[in-house]
N, C-alpha and C positions, 0 to 999 in steps of 0.2 A: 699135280695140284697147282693151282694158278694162285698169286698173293692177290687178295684185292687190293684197289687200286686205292693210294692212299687220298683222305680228301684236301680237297683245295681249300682250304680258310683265307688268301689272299690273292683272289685273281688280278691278274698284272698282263700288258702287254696285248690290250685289248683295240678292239675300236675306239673308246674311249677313256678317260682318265676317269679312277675310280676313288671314294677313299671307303676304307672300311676301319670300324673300331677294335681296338688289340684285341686280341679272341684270346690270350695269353698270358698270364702271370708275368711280371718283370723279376722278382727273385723270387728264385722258385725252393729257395732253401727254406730250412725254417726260420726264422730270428731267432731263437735260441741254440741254432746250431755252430759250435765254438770256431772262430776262425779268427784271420787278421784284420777281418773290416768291423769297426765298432757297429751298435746296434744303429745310433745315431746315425751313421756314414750310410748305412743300409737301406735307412728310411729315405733320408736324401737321393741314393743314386735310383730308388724305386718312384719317385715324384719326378724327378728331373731327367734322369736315363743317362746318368754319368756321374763318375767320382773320382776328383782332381785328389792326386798324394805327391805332397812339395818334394818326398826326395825317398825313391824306391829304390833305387842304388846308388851306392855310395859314391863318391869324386872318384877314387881309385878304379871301383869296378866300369865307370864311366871311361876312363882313359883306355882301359885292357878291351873293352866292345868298339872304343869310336877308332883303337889301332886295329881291330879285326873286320869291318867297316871299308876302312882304308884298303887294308889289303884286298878285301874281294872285290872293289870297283876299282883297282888297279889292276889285275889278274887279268891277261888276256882270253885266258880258259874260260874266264867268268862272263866277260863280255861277249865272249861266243857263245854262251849257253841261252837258250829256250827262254830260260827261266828269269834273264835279263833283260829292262824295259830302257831304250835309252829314250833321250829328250829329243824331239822332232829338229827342234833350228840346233841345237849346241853340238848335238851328237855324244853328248855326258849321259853316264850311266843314271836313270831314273829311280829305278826299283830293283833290286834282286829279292826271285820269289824262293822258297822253301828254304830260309835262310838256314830254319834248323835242321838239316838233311843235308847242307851242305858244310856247316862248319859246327864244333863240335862246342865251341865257347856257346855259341849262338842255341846249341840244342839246352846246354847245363844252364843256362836262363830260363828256359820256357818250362825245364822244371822246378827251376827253386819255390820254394814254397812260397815266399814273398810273392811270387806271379801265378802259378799255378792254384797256391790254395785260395786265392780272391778270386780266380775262377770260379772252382769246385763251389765257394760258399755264395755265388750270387746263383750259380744252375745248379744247385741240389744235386748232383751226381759227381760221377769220376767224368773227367772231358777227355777229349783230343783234340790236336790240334785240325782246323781244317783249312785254316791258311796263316802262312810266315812270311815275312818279307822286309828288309829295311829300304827306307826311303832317305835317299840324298835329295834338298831340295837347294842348289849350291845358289852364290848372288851372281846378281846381273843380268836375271829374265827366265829361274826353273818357274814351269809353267804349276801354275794351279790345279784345282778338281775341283770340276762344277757341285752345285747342292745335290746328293742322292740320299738313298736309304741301302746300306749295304743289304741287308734283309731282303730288299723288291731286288735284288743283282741277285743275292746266293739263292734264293727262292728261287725265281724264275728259269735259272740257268746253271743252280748247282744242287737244286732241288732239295733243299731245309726244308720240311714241310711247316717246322714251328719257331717261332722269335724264342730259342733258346739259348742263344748265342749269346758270348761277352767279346769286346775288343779290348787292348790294351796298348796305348802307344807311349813308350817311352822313348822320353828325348834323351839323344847322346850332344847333342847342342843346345844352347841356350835357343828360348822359344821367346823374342821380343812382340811386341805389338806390329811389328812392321815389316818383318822375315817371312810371310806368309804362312800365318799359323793357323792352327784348326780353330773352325767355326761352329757351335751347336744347337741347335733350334731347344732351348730348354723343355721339354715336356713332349716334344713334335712324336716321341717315341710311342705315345698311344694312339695316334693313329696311323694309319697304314695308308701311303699312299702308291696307288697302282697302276701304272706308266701306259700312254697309248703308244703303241707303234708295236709290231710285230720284230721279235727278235732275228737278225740277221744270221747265220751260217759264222761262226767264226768271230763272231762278234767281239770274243774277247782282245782280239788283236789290235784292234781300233781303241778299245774301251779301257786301255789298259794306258791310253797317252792320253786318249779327248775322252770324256762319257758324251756318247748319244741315245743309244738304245736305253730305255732305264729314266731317262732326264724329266725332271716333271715340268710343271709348263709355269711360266712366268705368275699367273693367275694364282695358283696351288701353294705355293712359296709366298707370294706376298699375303695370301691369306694364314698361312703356318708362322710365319714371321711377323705381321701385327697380333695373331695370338698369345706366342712364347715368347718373341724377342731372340735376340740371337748373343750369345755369348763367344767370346774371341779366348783362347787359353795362351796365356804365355808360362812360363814359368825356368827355373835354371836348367842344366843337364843332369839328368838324375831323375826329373819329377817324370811323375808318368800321367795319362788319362784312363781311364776304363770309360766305357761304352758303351750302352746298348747296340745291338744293330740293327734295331728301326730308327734311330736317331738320326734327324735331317741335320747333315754336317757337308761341310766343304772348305775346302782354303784357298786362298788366293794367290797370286804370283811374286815371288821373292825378286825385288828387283833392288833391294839394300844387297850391299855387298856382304853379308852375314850370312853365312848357310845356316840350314833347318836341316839335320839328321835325327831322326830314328826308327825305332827297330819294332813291327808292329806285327802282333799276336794274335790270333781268332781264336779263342776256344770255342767248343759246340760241344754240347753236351754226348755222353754216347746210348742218349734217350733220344737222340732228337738226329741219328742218321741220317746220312744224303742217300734218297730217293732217286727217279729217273728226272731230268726238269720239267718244272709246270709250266714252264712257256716259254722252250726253248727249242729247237729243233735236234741238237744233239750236244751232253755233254762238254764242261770245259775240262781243256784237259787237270790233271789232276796236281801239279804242282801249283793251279790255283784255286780247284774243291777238292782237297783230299778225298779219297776214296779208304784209303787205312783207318778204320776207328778204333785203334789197337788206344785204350787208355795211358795217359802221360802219365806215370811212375817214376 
């Protein structure tokens, strides 16, 4: 017995650049369902497609992740692995992926209730995780990431069939105006925009230092960005963002000697399983779409 095939609500990766309107709920919980995000806070990240919290972990728990942080981009184990992205001119560690699977601090976060249950309560279900990974952005020239929609990348090529996703990125550094900090198109999260170009073979290995495949066009952005405006996050170590993953975001290049460190979350619902890709040629491997939807406990 064959599954039928599941439907496309966002084609992407086409001849042309599309956009389509959210076909999806942004919280999918109920509002009277009891969690740690106010109802107030709820109604905001469901209008906007994000919810900034001045201090998610404490200074202490800050020092204990930015010393475990340190260690795994010092580990030459670590920089040999797969699952490490270095910077093209520096040769410094970028990103290490499935943070929580490789270090066990890094796992007992991704379940505290402070981060997991603001999951659970914006996607009405148990989640998992479907991508981990801290990000060093050190000074003196770590390069940016151009404007995307994580959504049109794990759609395409990690096969989400629905905007059920939450991000959460918590700084273990201080986030200034000028460190190259995250950018967010306020509101850009209802609609959906669908990238021309045909995805590449492999594509992840390019897209993981430049984005190309996935990039929407000059034209697309200055029209999303006179609509919402664009919003910059700073804030101390400790505060975190949550975020939708159709939200058009990007940050730019830290060239203040101040590094940008942190430690960034996907949850996905375990209603909302990765599929084969909708327009992809094959699979990315899975330390960067889980394939495990074993719910976080």
């Amino acid at each position: 017995m064959t599954t039928a095939p599941v439907k496309d609500l966002y084609p992407t990766r086409g001849t042309t650049e599309v956009t389509v309107p959210r076909q999806d709920p942004v919280i999918w919980g109920s509002p009277d369902t009891p969690g740690p995000i106010p109802a107030a806070d709820l109604h905001a990240y469901e209008r906007d497609g994000f919810l900034a919290v001045d201090q998610l972990i404490t200074p202490d728990e800050v020092e204990v992740y930015r010393r475990e942080l340190d260690r795994l981009v010092t580990d030459p184990a670590i920089r040999a692995d797969e699952r490490s992205v270095v910077e093209p001119k520096s040769k410094e560690i970028r990103s290490v992926f499935e943070v929580h699977r490789i270090s066990e601090l890094f796992a007992n976060l991704v379940r505290d209730p402070r981060v997991v249950g603001r999951a659970r309560q914006i996607l009405g279900s148990d989640v998992y995780v479907h991508q981990s990974r801290i990000n060093v952005k050190p000074g003196f020239g770590a390069s940016g990431f151009y404007w995307h929609s994580d959504f049109e990348t794990w759609h395409a090529e990690d096969g989400l069939p629905n905007m059920r996703t939450v991000s959460v990125s918590i700084a273990l550094t201080e986030n200034h105006d000028t460190n190259g900090g995250l950018m967010i198109m306020p509101g850009s999260h209802r609609t959906f925009l669908g990238c021309a170009g045909a995805t590449p073979k492999d594509n992840y290995k390019k897209s993981l230092q430049m984005q190309d495949a996935g990039t929407p066009s000059d034209e697309a952005l200055t029209a999303l960005a006179s609509e919402h405006g664009i919003r910059l996050f700073t804030g101390r170590a400790g505060s975190a963002t949550w975020f939708d993953c159709n939200c058009m975001h990007g940050s730019g290049d830290n060239i203040t000697p101040f590094p940008r460190s942190n430690v960034f979350i996907v949850f996905n619902s375990v209603e909302n399983t990765a599929v084969e890709p909708f327009a992809a040629p094959v699979r990315r491997p899975e330390f960067i779409g889980a394939r495990d939807f074993t719910p976080v406990s």
